[in-house]
C-alpha positions as CSV (number, residue, x, y, z in Angstrom):
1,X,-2.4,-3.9,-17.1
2,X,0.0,-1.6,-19.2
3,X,0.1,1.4,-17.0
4,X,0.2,2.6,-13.3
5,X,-1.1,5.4,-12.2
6,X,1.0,6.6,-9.1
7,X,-0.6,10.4,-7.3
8,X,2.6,10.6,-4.8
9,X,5.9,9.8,-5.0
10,X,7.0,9.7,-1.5
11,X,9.6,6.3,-0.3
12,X,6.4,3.9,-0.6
13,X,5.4,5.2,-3.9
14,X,8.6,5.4,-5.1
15,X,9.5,1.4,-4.1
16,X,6.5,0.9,-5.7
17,X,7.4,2.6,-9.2
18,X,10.7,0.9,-9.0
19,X,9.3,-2.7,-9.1
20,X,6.3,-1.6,-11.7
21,X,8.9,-0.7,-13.7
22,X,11.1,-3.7,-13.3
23,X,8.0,-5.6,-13.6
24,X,7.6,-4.5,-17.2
25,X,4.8,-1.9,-16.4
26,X,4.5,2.0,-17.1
27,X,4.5,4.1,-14.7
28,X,2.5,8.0,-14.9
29,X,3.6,9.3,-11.8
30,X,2.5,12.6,-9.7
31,X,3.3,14.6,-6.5
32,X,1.9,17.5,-5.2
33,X,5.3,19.6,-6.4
34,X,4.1,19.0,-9.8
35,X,5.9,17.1,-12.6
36,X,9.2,19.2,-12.9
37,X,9.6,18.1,-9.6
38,X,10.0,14.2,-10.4
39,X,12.9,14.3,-13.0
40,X,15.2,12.7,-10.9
41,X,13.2,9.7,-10.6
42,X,12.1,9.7,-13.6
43,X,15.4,9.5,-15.3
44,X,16.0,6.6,-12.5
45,X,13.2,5.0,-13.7
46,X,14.1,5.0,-17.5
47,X,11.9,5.0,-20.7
48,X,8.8,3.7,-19.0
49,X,8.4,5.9,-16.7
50,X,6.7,9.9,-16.6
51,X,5.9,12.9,-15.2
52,X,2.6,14.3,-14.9
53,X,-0.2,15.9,-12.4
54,X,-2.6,14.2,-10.1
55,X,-5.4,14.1,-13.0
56,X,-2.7,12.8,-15.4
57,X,-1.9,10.0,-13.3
58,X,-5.4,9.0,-11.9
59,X,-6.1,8.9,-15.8
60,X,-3.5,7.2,-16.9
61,X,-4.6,3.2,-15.9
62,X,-7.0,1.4,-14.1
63,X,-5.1,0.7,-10.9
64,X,-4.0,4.5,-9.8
65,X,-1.9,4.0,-6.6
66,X,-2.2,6.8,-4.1
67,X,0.4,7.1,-1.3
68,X,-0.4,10.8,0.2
69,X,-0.1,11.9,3.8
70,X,-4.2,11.2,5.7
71,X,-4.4,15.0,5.9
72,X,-3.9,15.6,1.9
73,X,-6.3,13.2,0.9
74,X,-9.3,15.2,-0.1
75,X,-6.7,16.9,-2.5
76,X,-7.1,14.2,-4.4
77,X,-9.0,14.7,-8.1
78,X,-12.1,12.7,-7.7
79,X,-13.7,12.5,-11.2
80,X,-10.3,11.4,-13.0
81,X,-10.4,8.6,-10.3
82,X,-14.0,7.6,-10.9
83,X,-14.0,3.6,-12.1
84,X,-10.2,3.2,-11.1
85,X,-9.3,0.9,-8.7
86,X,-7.5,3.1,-5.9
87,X,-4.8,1.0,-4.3
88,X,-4.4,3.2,-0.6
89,X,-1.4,3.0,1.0
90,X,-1.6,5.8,3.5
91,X,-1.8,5.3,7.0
92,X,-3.3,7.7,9.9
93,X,-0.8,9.6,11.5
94,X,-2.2,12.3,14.1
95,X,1.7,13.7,15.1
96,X,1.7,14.3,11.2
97,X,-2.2,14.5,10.4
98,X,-3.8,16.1,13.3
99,X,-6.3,14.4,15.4
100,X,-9.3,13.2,13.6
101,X,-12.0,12.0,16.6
102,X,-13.5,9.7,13.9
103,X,-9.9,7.7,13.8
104,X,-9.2,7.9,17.0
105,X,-12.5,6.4,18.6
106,X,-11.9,3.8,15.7
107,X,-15.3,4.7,14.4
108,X,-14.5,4.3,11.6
109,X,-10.6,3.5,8.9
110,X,-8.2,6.5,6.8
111,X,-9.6,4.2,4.1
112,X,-13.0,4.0,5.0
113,X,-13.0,8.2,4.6
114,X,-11.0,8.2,1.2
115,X,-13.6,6.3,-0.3
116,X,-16.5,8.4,1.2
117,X,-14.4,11.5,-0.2
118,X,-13.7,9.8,-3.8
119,X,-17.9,8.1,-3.4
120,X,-19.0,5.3,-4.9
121,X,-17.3,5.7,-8.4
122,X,-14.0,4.5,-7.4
123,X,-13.5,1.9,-5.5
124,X,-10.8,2.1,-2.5
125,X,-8.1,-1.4,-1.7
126,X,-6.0,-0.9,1.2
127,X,-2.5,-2.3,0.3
128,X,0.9,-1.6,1.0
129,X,0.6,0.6,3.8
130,X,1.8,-2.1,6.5
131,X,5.3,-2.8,4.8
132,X,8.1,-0.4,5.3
133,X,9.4,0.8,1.9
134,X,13.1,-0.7,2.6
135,X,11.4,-3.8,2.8
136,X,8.5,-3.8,0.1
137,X,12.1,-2.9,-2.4
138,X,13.8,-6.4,-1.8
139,X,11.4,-9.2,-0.6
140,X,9.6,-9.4,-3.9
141,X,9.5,-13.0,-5.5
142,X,8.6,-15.0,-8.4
143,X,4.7,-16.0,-8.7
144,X,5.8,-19.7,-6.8
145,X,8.2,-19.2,-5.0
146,X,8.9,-21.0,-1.9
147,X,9.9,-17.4,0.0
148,X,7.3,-15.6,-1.0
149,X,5.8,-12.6,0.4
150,X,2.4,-12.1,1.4
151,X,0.2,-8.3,1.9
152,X,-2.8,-8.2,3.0
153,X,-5.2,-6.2,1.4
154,X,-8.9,-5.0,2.5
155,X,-11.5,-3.8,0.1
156,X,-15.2,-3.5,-0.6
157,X,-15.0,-4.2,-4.0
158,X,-14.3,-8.0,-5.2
159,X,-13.2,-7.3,-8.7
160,X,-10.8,-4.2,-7.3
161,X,-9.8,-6.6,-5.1
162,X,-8.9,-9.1,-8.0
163,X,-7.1,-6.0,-9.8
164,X,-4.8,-5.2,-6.4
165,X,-4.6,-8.9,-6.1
166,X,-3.2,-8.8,-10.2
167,X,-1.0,-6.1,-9.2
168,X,0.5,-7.3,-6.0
169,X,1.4,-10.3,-8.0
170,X,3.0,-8.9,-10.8
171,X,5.1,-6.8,-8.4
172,X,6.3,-10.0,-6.7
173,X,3.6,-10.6,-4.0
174,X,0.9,-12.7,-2.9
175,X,-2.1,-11.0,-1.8
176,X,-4.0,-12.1,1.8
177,X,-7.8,-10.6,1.4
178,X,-8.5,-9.6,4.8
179,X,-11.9,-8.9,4.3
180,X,-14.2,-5.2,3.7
181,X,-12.4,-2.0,3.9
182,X,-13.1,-1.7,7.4
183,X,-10.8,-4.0,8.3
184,X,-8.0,-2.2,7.2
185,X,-7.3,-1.4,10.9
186,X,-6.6,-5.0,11.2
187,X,-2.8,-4.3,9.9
188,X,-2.8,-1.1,10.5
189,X,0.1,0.3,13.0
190,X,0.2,-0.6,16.3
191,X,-1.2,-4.1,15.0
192,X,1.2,-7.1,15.1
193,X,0.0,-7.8,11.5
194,X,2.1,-4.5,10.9
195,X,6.1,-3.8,10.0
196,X,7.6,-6.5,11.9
197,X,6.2,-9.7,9.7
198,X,8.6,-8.6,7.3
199,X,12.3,-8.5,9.1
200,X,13.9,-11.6,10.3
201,X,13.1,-12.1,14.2
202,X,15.7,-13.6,16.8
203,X,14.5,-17.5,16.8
204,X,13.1,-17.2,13.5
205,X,9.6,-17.1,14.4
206,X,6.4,-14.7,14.3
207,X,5.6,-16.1,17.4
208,X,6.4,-13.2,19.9
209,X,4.5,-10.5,17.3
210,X,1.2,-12.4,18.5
211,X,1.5,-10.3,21.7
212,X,0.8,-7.0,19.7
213,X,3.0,-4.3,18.0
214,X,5.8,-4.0,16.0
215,X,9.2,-4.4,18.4
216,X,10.3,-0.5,18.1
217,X,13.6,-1.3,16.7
218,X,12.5,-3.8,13.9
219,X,14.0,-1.4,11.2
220,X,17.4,-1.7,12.1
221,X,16.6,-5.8,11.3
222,X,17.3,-7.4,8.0
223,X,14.4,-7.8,6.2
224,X,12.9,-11.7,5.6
225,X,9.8,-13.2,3.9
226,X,6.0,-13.5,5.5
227,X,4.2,-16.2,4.4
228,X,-0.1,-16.0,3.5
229,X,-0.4,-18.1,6.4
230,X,2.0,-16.1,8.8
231,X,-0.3,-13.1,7.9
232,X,-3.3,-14.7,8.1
233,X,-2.4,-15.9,11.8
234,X,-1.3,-12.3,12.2
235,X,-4.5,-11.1,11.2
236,X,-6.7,-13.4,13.4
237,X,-5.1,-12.3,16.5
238,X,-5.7,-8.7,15.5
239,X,-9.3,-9.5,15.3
240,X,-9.7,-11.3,18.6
């Protein structure tokens, strides 16, 4: 795993170049502005890091993160991202999306319809999208360590899920398998598996997140470690 493949470089995507990079990985990355666009970041980044369209970047590894806005996701170049594992971290959004009935009804996940859109080629890993970016930048760890934070990922795919699980490690993660893609919505927003996990809480303790959703403030809240197990709990409750 020598290169990342990165098709948006908005806060998420650009936390996540930032600790590829540190992580000793290169980084191709795209936005829909095209490459001229990035050179700010780019020259953040340093040596390892470049420039390049969508197709570039989806070709450029075998792990091609995507972090686009729901409603730009058939943009996306399908054949370049045929065999790649597609590490999602978009979330449904219909202030910003529009309404989609399918998503609201919860027939179905946002991840669930990229990978219908991309077909069977590529195979779709939701990760990343229940973190907030400010967050996902500083709680990365050591593989060991005794704070170390967990994301849970869901996936159809067992070996992409052993290639998001490889990634999320050398970033500085463990990696909680939730289960099929459809389960995605289990840390989704509005789940308690969601934002909050990841901020110190008054009392120290998951406890109250059992209840549901993310307290509304939990930004302004310094951000703290989630164990496997503390997401796993999370999880459970989501699904009961």
């Amino acid at each position: 795993m020598a290169t990342l493949g990165l098709i948006g470089s908005g806060r998420i995507g650009g936390a996540i170049a930032r600790l590829a990079v540190n992580a000793g990985l290169d980084v191709v990355l795209s936005n829909s502005r095209g490459p001229d666009m990035l050179a700010d970041l780019v020259a953040e980044l340093g040596p390892r890091a470049r420039a390049a369209t969508a197709a570039e970047a989806a070709a450029a590894g075998d792990r091609v993160v995507v972090s686009v806005p729901f409603a730009a996701y058939d943009s996306l170049p399908r054949e370049p991202l045929a065999g790649r594992t597609v590490i999602d971290t978009g979330n449904y959004s219909p202030q910003r999306d529009g309404r989609v009935e399918d998503l609201e009804n919860d027939a179905t996940t946002s991840g669930e319809a990229l990978q219908r859109y991309l077909g069977a080629s590529a195979h779709v890993v939701k990760a990343f999208n229940n973190i907030h970016h400010t967050h996902l930048a500083v709680l990365n760890r050591p593989t060991g360590a005794g704070d170390r934070t967990a994301l849970p990922i869901a996936g159809d795919d067992a070996e992409a899920k052993r290639r998001a699980t490889e990634l999320l490690d050398t970033l500085g993660y463990d990696a909680v398998d939730a289960g099929p893609l459809a389960r995605g919505r289990l840390f989704a927003p509005g789940t308690p598996a969601y934002g909050a996990p990841y901020v110190k809480l008054p009392g120290g303790s998951l406890g109250p997140l059992a209840a549901g959703a993310a307290p509304a403030d939990f930004l302004s809240l310094e951000a703290g470690p989630a164990s496997a197990a503390e997401i796993r709990a999370l999880l459970a409750k989501a699904q009961s």
